[in-house]
N, C-alpha and C positions, 0 to 999 in steps of 0.2 A: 912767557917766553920773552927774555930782554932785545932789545936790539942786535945786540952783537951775535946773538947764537941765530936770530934769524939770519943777518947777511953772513955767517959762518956755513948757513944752510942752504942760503943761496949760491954761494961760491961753490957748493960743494957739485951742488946740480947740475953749474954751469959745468963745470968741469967733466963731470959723468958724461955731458952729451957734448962736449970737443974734444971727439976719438974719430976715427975713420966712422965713413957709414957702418951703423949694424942692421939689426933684421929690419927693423918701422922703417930707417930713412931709407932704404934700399929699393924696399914696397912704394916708398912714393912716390920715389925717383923714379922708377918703370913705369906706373902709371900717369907721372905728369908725362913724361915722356912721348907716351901713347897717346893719353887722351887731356891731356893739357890741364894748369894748375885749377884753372876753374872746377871742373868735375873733379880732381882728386881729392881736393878740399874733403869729398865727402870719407874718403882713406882717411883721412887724420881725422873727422871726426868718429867714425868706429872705432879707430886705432884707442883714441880718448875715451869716450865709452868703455870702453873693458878697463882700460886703466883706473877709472873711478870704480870699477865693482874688485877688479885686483886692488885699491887701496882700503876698500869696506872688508873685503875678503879678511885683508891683515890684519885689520885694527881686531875684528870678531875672532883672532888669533885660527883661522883657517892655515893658515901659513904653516900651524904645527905639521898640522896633517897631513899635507903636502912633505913637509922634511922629511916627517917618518914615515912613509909610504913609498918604498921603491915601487912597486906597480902602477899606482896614481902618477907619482912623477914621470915617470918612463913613457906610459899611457898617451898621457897628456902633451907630453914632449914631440913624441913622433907622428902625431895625429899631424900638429904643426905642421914638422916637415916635409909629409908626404902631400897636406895640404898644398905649398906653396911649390913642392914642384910640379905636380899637376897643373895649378895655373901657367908657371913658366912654361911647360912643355905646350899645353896649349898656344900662350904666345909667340914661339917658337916656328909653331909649322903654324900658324896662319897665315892668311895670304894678303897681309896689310886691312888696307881702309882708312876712314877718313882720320886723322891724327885727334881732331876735337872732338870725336864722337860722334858725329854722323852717320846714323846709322848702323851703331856697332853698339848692340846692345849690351855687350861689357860694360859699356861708359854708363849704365842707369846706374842714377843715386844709390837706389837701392842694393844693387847687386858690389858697388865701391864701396859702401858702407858695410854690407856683410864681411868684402875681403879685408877691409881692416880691424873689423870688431873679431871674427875667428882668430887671424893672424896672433894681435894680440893676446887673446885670451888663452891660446895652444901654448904661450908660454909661460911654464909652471915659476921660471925664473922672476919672473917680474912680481907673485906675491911672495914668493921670499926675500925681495930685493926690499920692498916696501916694507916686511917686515922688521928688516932690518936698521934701514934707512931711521925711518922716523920716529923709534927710544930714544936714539943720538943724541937729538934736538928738542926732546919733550921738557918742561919741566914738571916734576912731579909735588909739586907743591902749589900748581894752578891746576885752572882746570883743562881735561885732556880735549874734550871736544871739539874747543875754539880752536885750538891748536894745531890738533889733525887738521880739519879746513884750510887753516891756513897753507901748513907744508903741502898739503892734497893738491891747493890752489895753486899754489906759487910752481908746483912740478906740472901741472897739466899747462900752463902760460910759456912755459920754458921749454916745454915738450913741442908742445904745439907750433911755439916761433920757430926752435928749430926747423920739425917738420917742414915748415912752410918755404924756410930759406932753401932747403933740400930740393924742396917742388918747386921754388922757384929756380933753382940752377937747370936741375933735369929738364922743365920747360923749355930754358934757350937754349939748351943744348939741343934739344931736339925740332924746336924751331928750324933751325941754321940745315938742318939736314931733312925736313920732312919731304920735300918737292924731289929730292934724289932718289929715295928709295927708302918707302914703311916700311917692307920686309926687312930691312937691314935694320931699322930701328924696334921692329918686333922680334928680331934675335937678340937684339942688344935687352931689350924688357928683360925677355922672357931668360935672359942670363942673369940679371940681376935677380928674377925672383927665386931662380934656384941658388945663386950665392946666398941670397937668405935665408933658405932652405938651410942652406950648409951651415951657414952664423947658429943658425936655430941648434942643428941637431948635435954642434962642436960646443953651446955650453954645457959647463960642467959643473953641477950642484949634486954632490953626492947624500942621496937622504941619509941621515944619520938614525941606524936601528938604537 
């Protein structure tokens, strides 16, 4: 891979993730929101997690299977959705607590990490996105391995800063208003996580029989 088709590759990325929030920034957003960027931290890393088994998924050309599979897809798709409004709806009628996680055991590592590793992985779009994505940029007269790594790496870095920048706005935002009223900011989550819901269940990848 020369130079240029790498930063050709990188431009390309940056570009993909300066759009409005979609489903990942939206989930972080709620939860820096809620329980502050320290603990969501652990949302972007599950979020990352699936994305590394969605870019092994592609390479081992799983991705077909996905395309040509309306019931996999479909399957896969709305588990998502129904996933993340569940959690919204939860957010929703709760009745506040501490913003940092004090005592709300939502905020466990463990339990921020499953919401973003499911999240992730319910979306069937992301290993055909990958599969797509990174022929682009491959050359086929090296070798393929160093290469995946590479683009793998350089999307998970880009992924992940976004993310962060995301968690961090969500944070001050919700800084500035914790002391006024959590319920107000636990409708505010728990709308975010069903707009993601919606982002989730409005893409359109039609598998091809």
């Amino acid at each position: 891979m020369s130079a240029e088709t790498y930063l050709l590759y990188l431009a390309a990325v940056a570009v993909f993730f300066a759009t409005p929030p979609d489903t990942s920034q939206l989930l972080i957003i709620a939860n820096s929101m809620k329980h502050g960027l320290r603990r969501s931290a652990w949302v972007i890393a599950g979020d990352l997690s699936a994305n590394v088994i969605q870019m092994t998924a592609a390479a081992f050309g799983l991705a077909a299977v996905i395309a040509t599979s309306a019931a996999a897809f479909g399957l896969i798709k709305w588990l998502g959705v129904a996933y993340l409004i569940w959690i919204g709806l939860r957010m929703i009628l709760s009745k506040g607590g501490a913003r940092k996680g004090q005592a709300d055991a939502a905020a466990r590592p463990a339990r921020l990490f499953r919401l973003g590793f499911v999240t992730s992985m319910t979306n069937p779009f992301a290993v055909v996105f990958f599969a797509a994505l990174f022929p682009q940029f491959i050359a086929i007269n090296a070798p393929i391995l160093p290469q995946l790594l590479i683009l793998g790496a350089t999307y998970l870095i880009v992924d992940g800063t976004t993310l962060l920048l995301w968690g961090w706005a969500g944070d001050r935002v919700a800084a500035r208003f914790a002391q006024r009223s959590m319920a107000a900011i636990n409708r505010v989550c728990g709308g975010l996580m069903i707009g993601a819901a919606v982002l989730l269940g409005l893409k359109d990848i039609t598998p091809q029989r």
